[in-house]
C-alpha positions as CSV (number, residue, x, y, z in Angstrom):
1,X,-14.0,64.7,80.6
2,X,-12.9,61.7,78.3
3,X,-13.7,62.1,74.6
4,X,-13.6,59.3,71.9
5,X,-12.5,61.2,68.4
6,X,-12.9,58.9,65.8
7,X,-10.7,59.2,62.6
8,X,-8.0,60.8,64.6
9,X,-5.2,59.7,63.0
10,X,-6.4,61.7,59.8
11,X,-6.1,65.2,58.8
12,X,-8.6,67.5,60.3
13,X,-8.8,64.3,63.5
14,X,-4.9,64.6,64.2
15,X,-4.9,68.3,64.3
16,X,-8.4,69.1,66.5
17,X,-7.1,66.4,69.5
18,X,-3.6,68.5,69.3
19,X,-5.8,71.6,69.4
20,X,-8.1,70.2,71.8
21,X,-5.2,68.8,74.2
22,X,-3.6,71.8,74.0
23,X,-6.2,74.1,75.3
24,X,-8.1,71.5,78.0
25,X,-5.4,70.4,80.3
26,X,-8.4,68.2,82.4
27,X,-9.7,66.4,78.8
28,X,-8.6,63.0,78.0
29,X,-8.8,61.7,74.5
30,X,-9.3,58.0,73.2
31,X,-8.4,58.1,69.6
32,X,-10.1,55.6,67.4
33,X,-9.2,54.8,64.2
34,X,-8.5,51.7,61.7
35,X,-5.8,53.6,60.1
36,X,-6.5,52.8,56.3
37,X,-4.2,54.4,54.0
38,X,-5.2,58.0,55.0
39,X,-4.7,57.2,58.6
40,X,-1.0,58.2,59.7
41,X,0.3,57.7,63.2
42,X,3.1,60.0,62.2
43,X,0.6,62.9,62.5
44,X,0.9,62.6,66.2
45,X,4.0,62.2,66.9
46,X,4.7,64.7,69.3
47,X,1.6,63.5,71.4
48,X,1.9,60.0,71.3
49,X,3.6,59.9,74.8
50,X,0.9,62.4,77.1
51,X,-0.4,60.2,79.4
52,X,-4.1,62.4,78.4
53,X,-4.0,60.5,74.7
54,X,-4.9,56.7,73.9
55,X,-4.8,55.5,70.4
56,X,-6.6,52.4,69.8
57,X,-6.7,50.6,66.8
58,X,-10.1,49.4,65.0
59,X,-13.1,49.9,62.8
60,X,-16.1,52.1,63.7
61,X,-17.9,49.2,62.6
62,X,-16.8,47.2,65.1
63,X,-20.0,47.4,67.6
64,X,-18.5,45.3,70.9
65,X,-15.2,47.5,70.3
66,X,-17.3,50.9,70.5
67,X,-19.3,49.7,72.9
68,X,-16.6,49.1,75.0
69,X,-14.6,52.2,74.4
70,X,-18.4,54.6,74.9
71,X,-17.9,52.9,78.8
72,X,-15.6,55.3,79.2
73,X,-16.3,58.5,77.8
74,X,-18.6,61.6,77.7
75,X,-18.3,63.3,74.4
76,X,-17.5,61.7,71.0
77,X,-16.3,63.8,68.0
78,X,-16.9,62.0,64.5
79,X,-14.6,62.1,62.0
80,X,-13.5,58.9,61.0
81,X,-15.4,58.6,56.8
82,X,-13.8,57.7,53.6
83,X,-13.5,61.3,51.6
84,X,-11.8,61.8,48.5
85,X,-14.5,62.2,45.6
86,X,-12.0,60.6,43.2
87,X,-11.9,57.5,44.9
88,X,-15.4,57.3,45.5
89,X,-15.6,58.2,41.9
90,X,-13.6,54.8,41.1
91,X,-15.8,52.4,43.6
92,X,-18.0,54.3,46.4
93,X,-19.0,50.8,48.1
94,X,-16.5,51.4,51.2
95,X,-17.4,55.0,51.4
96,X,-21.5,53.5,51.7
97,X,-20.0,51.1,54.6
98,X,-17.9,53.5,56.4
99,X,-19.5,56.8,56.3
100,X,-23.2,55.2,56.7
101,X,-22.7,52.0,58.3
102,X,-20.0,53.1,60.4
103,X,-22.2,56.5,61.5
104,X,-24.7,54.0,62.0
105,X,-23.1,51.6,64.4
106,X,-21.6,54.7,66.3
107,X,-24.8,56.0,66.8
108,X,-26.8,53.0,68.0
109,X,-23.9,52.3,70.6
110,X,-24.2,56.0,71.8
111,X,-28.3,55.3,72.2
112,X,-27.5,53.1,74.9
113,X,-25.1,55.5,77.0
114,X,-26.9,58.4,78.7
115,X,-23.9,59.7,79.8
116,X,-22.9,60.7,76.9
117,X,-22.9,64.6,76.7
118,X,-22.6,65.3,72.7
119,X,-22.3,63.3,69.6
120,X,-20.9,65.6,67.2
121,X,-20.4,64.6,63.8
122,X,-18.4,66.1,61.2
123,X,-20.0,66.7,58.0
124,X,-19.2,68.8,54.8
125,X,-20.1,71.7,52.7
126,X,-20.8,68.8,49.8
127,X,-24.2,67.5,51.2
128,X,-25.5,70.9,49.6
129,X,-24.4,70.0,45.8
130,X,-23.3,73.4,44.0
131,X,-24.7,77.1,43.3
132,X,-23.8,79.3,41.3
133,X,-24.7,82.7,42.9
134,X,-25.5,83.3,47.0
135,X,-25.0,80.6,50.1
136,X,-26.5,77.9,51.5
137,X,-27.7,78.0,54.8
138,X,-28.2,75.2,57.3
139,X,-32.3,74.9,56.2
140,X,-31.1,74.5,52.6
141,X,-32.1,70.7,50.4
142,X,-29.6,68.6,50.5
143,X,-28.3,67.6,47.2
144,X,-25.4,65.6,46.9
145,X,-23.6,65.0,43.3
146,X,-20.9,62.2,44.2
147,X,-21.0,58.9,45.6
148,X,-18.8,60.4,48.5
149,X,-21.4,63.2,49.7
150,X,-24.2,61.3,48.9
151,X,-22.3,59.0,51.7
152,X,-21.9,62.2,53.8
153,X,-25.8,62.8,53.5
154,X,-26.6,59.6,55.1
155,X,-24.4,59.7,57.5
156,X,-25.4,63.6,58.7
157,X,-29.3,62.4,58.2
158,X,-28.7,59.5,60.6
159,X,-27.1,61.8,63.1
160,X,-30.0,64.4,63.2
161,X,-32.6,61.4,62.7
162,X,-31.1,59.7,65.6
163,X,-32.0,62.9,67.7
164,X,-35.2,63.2,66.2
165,X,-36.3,59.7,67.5
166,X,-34.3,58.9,70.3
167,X,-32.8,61.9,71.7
168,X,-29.5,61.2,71.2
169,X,-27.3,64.4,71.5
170,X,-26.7,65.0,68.1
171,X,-24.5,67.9,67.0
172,X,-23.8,68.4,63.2
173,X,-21.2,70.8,61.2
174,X,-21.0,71.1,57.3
175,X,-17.3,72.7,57.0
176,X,-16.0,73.9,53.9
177,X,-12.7,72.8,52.1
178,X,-10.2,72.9,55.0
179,X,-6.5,72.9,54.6
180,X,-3.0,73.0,56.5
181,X,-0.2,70.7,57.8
182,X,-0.7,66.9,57.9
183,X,-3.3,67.1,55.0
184,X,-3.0,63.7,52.9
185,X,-1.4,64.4,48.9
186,X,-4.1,63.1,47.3
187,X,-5.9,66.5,48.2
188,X,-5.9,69.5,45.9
189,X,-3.5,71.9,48.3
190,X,-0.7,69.1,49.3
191,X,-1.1,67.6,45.7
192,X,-0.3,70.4,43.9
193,X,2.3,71.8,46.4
194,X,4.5,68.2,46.9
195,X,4.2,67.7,42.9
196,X,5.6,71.3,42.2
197,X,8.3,70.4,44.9
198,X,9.0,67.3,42.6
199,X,8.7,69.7,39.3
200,X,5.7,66.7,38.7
201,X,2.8,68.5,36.9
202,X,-0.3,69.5,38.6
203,X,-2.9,67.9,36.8
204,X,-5.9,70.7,37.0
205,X,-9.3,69.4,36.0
206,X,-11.3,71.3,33.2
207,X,-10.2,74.8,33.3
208,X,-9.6,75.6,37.1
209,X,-12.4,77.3,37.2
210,X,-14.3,75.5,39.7
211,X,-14.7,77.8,42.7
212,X,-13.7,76.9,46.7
213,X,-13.7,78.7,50.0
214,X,-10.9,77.2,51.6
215,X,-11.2,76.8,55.2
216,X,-7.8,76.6,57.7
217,X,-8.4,73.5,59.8
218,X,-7.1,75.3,63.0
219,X,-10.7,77.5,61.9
220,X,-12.4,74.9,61.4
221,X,-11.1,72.8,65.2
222,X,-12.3,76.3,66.7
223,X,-15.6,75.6,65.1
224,X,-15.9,72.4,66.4
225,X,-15.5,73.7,70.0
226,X,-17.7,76.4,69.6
227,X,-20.6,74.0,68.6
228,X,-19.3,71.4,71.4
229,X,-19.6,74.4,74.2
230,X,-22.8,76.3,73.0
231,X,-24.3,74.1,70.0
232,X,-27.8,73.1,70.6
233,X,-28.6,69.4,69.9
234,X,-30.2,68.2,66.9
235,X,-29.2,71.7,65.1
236,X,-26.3,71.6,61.7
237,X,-23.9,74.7,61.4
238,X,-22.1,75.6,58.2
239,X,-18.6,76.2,58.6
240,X,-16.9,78.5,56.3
241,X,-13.8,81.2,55.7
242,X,-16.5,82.9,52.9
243,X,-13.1,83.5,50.8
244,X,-14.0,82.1,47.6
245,X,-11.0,81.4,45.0
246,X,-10.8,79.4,41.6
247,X,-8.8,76.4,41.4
248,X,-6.5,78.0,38.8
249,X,-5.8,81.0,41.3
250,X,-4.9,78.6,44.1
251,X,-2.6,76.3,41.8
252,X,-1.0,79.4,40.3
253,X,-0.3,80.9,43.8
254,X,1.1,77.8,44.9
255,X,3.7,77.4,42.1
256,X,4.5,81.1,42.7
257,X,5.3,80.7,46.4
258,X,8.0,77.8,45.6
259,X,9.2,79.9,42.6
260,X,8.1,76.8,40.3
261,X,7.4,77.7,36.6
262,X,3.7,77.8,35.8
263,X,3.6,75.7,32.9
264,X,3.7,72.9,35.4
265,X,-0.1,73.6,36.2
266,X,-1.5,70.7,33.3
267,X,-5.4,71.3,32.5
268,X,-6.8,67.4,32.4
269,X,-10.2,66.6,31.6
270,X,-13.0,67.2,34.1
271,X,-14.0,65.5,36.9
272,X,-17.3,63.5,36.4
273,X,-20.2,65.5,38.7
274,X,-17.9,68.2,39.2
275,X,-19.5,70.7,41.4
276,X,-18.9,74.0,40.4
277,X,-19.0,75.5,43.7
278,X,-19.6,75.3,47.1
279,X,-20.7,78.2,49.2
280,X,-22.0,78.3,53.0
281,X,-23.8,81.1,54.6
282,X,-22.4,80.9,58.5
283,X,-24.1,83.5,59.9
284,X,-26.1,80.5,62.6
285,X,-21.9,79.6,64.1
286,X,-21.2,83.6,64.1
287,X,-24.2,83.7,66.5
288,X,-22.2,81.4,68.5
289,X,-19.5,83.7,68.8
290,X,-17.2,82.1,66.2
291,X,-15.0,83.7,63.5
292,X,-12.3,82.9,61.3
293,X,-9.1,84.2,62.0
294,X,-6.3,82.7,59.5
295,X,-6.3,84.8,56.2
296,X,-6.3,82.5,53.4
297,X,-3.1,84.2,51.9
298,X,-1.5,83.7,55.2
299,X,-2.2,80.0,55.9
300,X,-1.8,78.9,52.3
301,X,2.1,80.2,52.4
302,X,2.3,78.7,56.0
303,X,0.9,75.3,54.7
304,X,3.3,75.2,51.5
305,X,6.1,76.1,54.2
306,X,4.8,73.6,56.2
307,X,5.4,70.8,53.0
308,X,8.9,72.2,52.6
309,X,9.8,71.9,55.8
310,X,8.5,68.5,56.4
311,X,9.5,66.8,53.2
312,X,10.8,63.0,55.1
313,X,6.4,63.7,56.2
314,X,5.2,63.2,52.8
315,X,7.4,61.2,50.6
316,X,7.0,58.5,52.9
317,X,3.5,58.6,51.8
318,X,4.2,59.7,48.2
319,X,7.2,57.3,47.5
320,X,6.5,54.2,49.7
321,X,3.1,53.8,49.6
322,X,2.7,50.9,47.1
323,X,-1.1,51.8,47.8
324,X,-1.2,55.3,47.1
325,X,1.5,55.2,43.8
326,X,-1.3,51.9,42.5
327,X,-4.5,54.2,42.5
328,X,-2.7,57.3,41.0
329,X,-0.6,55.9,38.3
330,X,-4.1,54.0,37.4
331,X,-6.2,56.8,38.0
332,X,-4.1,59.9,35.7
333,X,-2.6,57.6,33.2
334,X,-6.0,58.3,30.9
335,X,-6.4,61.9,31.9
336,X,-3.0,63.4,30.8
């Protein structure tokens, strides 16, 4: 099989086609991605030589370029979205064209190819909004409370519309916060650990109370392949570790496994819309036969070794990004 993985260059992309190529010796993989700033060819490396992997650069928007690629494959794994609520926060018109447009063009492209075996695309845990007691399951409203999951709820709408109406082999997860290695430093895990590294301070919003169920990636790329294998089409499944922590115990747990002070945790005012918490029920991908199997206290000190070990990874990001330096030295300088 040949599958086009959009996004792949990102975070959760770079690490499911190294998951996937390492477990399917007989899949090929045509990675698609327009590598905006979050998109880093550096987070596969070690790949970029097997003769099973193509990289090609462009824009899910780009109709005659998907069209062309979908000639060619069987399966298509959605990633590729703008996703950081700050940014969307700060202007949410390129999260609009990307995560709904560029859903949108995908899916019209895939309409015409009956070939193709599964559209899967990857959605979030933020469609649902935030509760304050007992989960969400997949039947739940959707209630999105920032510009970037209201994105993500057009986008997940379109998929399961698409199969409503046409057919199409529409496959949707919701996955809960994931972390691990190759994860961007504008998220909360890699921010907090490379700032500490830096003895920067970790600017906390309101009083870390806000609640998350992290989620280890390689968990999550196991979820993904579940629902490929045994998902039935036009169905969503919630993705989650159901090991809910508060901000302030993460940050203070990651400042204690560098052996940083942890007055360098700094409380800055809250994010507008900040959801409280997010909580899945995933009893639907348990049916399935999934579980998780990292321990959150186990893959946290693995990620932060992970930073440590791979400092040359995100400095070049951190420190020569002229992009990434503009939209945070804009973005803190009025929340210190």
């Amino acid at each position: 099989m040949t599958m086009l993985v959009t996004g792949g260059a990102g975070f959760i992309g770079s690490n499911f086609i190294r998951f996937m190529l390492d477990r399917h010796d007989g899949l090929r993989i045509v990675n698609l991605d327009k590598l905006t700033y979050a998109g880093n060819l550096d987070n596969l490396a070690d790949i970029g030589c097997d003769p099973r992997y193509e990289f090609v650069r462009g824009d899910i928007r780009d109709a005659a370029l998907v069209a062309g690629i979908l000639e060619h494959v069987q399966g298509v794994v959605h990633f590729a979205a703008e996703t950081h609520v700050d940014r969307s926060i700060v202007s949410g018109g390129e999260f609009v064209l990307t995560d709904v447009h560029g859903t949108y063009t995908l899916l019209e492209a895939v309409r015409s190819r009956p070939e193709i075996e599964f559209f899967l695309h990857v959605s979030t845990d933020e469609v649902y909004g935030s509760r304050d007691r007992g989960f969400f399951k997949e039947t739940a409203a959707l209630n999105p409370s920032s510009p970037y999951s209201a994105s993500k709820v057009g986008a997940d709408r379109l998929a399961h519309a698409f199969h409503v109406t046409y057919g199409t082999p529409a496959l949707i997860v919701r996955p809960s916060n994931n972390y691990g290695p190759f994860q961007y430093p504008e998220k909360f895990i890699p921010l907090f650990t490379t700032n500490a590294m830096e003895d920067k301070p970790l600017p906390l919003y309101g009083k870390g109370r806000n609640v998350r169920d992290w989620l280890h990636v390689e968990d999550n790329c196991r979820a993904i392949e579940t629902v490929i294998r045994r998902g039935e089409a036009g169905q969503a499944y919630n993705v989650g570790a159901n090991d809910e922590r508060f901000n302030i115990d993460v940050a203070k747990r990651i400042v204690g496994l560098l052996g940083k002070p942890a007055g360098l945790i700094k409380f800055v005012p809250d994010r507008l819309g900040h959801d409280r918490r997010y909580a899945v029920d995933c009893a639907k991908l348990k049916g399935l036969g999934w579980k998780r199997e990292v321990d959150f206290e186990k893959g946290l000190e693995a990620t932060v070794r992970w930073y440590v070990d791979n400092r040359d990874w995100w400095l070049k990001i951190k420190e020569k990004s002229a992009e990434y330096k503009a939209f945070y030295e804009n973005y803190y300088k009025d929340r210190k």
